[in-house]
N, C-alpha and C positions, 0 to 999 in steps of 0.2 A: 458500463452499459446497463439500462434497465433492465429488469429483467419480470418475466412475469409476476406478481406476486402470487398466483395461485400453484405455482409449481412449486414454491419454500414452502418445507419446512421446517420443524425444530430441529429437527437433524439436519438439513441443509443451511441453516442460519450461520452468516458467516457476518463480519464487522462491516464487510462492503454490500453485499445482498441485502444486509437488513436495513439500508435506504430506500429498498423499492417499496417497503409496504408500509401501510400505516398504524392508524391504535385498532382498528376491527380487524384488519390481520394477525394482528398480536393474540387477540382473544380467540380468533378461528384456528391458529395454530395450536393455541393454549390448549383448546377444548378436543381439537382432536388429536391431540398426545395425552391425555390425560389417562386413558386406557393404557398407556403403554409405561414399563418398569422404569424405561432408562428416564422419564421423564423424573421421576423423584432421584432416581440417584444423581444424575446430572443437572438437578434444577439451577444451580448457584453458576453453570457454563452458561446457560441460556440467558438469564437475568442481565449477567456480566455484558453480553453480545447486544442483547436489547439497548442496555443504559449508555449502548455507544450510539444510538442514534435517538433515543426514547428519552427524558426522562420519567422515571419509574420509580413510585413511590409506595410500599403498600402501607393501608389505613390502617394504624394501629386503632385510635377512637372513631368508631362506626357509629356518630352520628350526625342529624340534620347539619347542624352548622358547619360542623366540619367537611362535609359535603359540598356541599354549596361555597363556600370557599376555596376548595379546588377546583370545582367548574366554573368558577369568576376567572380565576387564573387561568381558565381554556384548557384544563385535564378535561379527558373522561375518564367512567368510572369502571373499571371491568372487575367482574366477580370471576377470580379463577380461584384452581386447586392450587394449594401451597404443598410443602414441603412435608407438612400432618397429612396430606390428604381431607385436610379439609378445605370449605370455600373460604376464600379469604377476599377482602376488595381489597384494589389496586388502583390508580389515579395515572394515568399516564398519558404523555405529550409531544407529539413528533418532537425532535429541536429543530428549530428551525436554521435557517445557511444567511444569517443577514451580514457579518462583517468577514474581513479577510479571516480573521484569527478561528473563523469557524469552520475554515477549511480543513480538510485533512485527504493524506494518499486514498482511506473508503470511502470518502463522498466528494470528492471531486471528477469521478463516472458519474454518477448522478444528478448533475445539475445542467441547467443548459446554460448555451454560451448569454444569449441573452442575461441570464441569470447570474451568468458569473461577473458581466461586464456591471452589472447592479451593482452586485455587493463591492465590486472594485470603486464604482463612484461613493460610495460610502466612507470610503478611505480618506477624508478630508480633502479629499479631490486634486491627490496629489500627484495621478497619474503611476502609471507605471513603475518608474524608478522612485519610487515612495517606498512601495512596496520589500519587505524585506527578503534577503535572497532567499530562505526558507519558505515562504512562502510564493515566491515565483516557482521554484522548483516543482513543486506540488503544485500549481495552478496546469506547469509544462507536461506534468505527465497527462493531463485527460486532455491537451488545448494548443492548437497552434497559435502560437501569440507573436503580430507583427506591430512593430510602432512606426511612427513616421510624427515628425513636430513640422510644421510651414506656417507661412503667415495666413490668416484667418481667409483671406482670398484666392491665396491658391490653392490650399487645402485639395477642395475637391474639383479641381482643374479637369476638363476633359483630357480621356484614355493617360490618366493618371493613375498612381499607387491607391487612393481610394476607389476610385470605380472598379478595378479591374479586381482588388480584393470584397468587394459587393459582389460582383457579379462572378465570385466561386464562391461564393457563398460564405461569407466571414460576417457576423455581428460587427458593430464600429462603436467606440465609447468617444464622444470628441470633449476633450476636459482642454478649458480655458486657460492658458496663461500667456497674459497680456494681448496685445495684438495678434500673438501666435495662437496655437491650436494642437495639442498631441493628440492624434488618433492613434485607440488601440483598438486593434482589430485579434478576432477571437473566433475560431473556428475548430467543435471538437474533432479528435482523432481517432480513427478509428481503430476502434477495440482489436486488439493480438491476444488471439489468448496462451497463456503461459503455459508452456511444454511443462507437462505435468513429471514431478520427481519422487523419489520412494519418499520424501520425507513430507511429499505434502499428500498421501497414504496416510502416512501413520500419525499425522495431525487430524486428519478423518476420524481416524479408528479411536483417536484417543477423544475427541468431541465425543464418539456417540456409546461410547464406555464399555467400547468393543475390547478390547485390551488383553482379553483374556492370554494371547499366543505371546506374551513376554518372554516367559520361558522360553518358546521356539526362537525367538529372536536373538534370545542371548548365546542359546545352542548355534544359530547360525554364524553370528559374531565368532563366538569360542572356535567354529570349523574351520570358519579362514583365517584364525592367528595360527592354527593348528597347521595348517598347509607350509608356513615358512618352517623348515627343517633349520635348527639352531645351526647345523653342521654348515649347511647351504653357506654360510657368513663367514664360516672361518677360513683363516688369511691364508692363501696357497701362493709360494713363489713359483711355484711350476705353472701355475695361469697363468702368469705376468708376461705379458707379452710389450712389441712396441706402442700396443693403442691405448693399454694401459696408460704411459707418458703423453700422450698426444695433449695439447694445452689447443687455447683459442689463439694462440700467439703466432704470429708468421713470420717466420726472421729469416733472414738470408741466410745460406749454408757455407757461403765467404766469409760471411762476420764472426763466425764460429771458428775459422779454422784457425789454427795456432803454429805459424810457421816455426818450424825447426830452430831458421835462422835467431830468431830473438830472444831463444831459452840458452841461455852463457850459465855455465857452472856458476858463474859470481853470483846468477842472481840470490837474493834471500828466500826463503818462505817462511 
């Protein structure tokens, strides 16, 4: 799901989020973190998070040609603070979502179905089942995807599978083969957002170099091994009861009994 880009920042930059903004976002984040410590200590997390949706390059040789060589290629050029604290330039370039294989679980929120049914014709127009399951999986999480193949005349037949998926609203890709016709239809999902867990906390705290309370964490850890009393484990026959034995097995109470009759002194053991 987009999401504003004026409410990210470098501390909120996450691998999926950093789809919504672009290269002047980069630098307007850049420049108001710059005042703040965790940005130098942390600078190589942010970089990392950028260059999953960015390429990002910084200019070692700071001059004309070299310049302008990067701006033929479609970088801009941003003057940010480095890791010295000093100004350093940097060259950097959305990526762009043209072929399947540019998909991924963080930018497939981000694209629209129109968008997606593009980049799917791009796939030597092999339709759907072209497509490798890897990459269908990840197409299925941001996208409800229906197919349907008929001859090129029935295709769109009135109060048919295609009208009725138009008219709720689904994108359509119709890719040729022969006299037939596969329509894939694409319509995104709406966003759930995920029941937040302690562990996606301390993936937070460890992004913004919060980390200090390790020690409390380990002391917590240590409290609850602490709780299980070694004694609590050891083996008591005076517990054991019937439910002790109780199994998932159901057996007849017939089957079990062992008539008197058929135990003869003869037999062996």
């Amino acid at each position: 799901m987009k999401q504003d880009s004026k409410t990210i920042t470098l501390k909120t930059l996450t691998k999926s989020n950093v789809w919504d903004i672009q290269e002047n976002d980069v630098k307007r984040l850049w420049e108001a973190a710059e005042k703040d410590a965790d940005l130098r200590s942390n600078l190589r997390h942010y970089i990392d998070i950028i260059k999953s949706a960015f390429d990002l390059e910084e200019i070692k040789v700071d001059k004309p040609e070299v310049i302008k060589k990067y701006e033929a290629r479609g970088f801009q050029i941003l003057v940010m603070k480095g890791e010295e604290n000093a100004k350093n330039k940097w060259a950097i370039k959305k990526r762009p979502i043209q072929r399947v294989t540019d998909l991924t679980y963080e930018n497939i929120r981000h694209i629209s179905a129109s968008k997606l049914l593009e980049v799917i014709d791009r796939n030597f127009g092999g339709g759907w089942e072209s497509l490798s399951q890897s990459i269908q999986d990840i197409i299925q999480t941001g996208f409800d995807i229906s197919t349907t193949t008929l001859p090129k005349d029935r295709l769109q037949k009135p109060g048919g599978m295609y009208e009725k998926k138009v008219a709720d609203g689904f994108e359509v890709l119709e890719v040729a083969k022969g006299t037939w016709v596969e329509a894939i239809f694409a319509k995104a999902k709406p966003e759930v957002e995920k029941p937040r867990s302690r562990f996606d906390s301390l993936e937070e705290l460890d992004a913004k170099g919060d980390r200090e309370d390790d020690d409390d964490e380990d002391v917590e850890i240590r409290d609850r091994e602490d709780d299980f009393d070694d004694d609590d484990d050891a083996f008591d026959e005076d517990k054991l009861t019937e439910e002790s034995y109780r199994t998932t097995f159901e057996t007849d109470p017939e089957d079990l009994t062992l008539e008197a009759a058929d135990v003869t002194d003869d037999d062996d053991y």
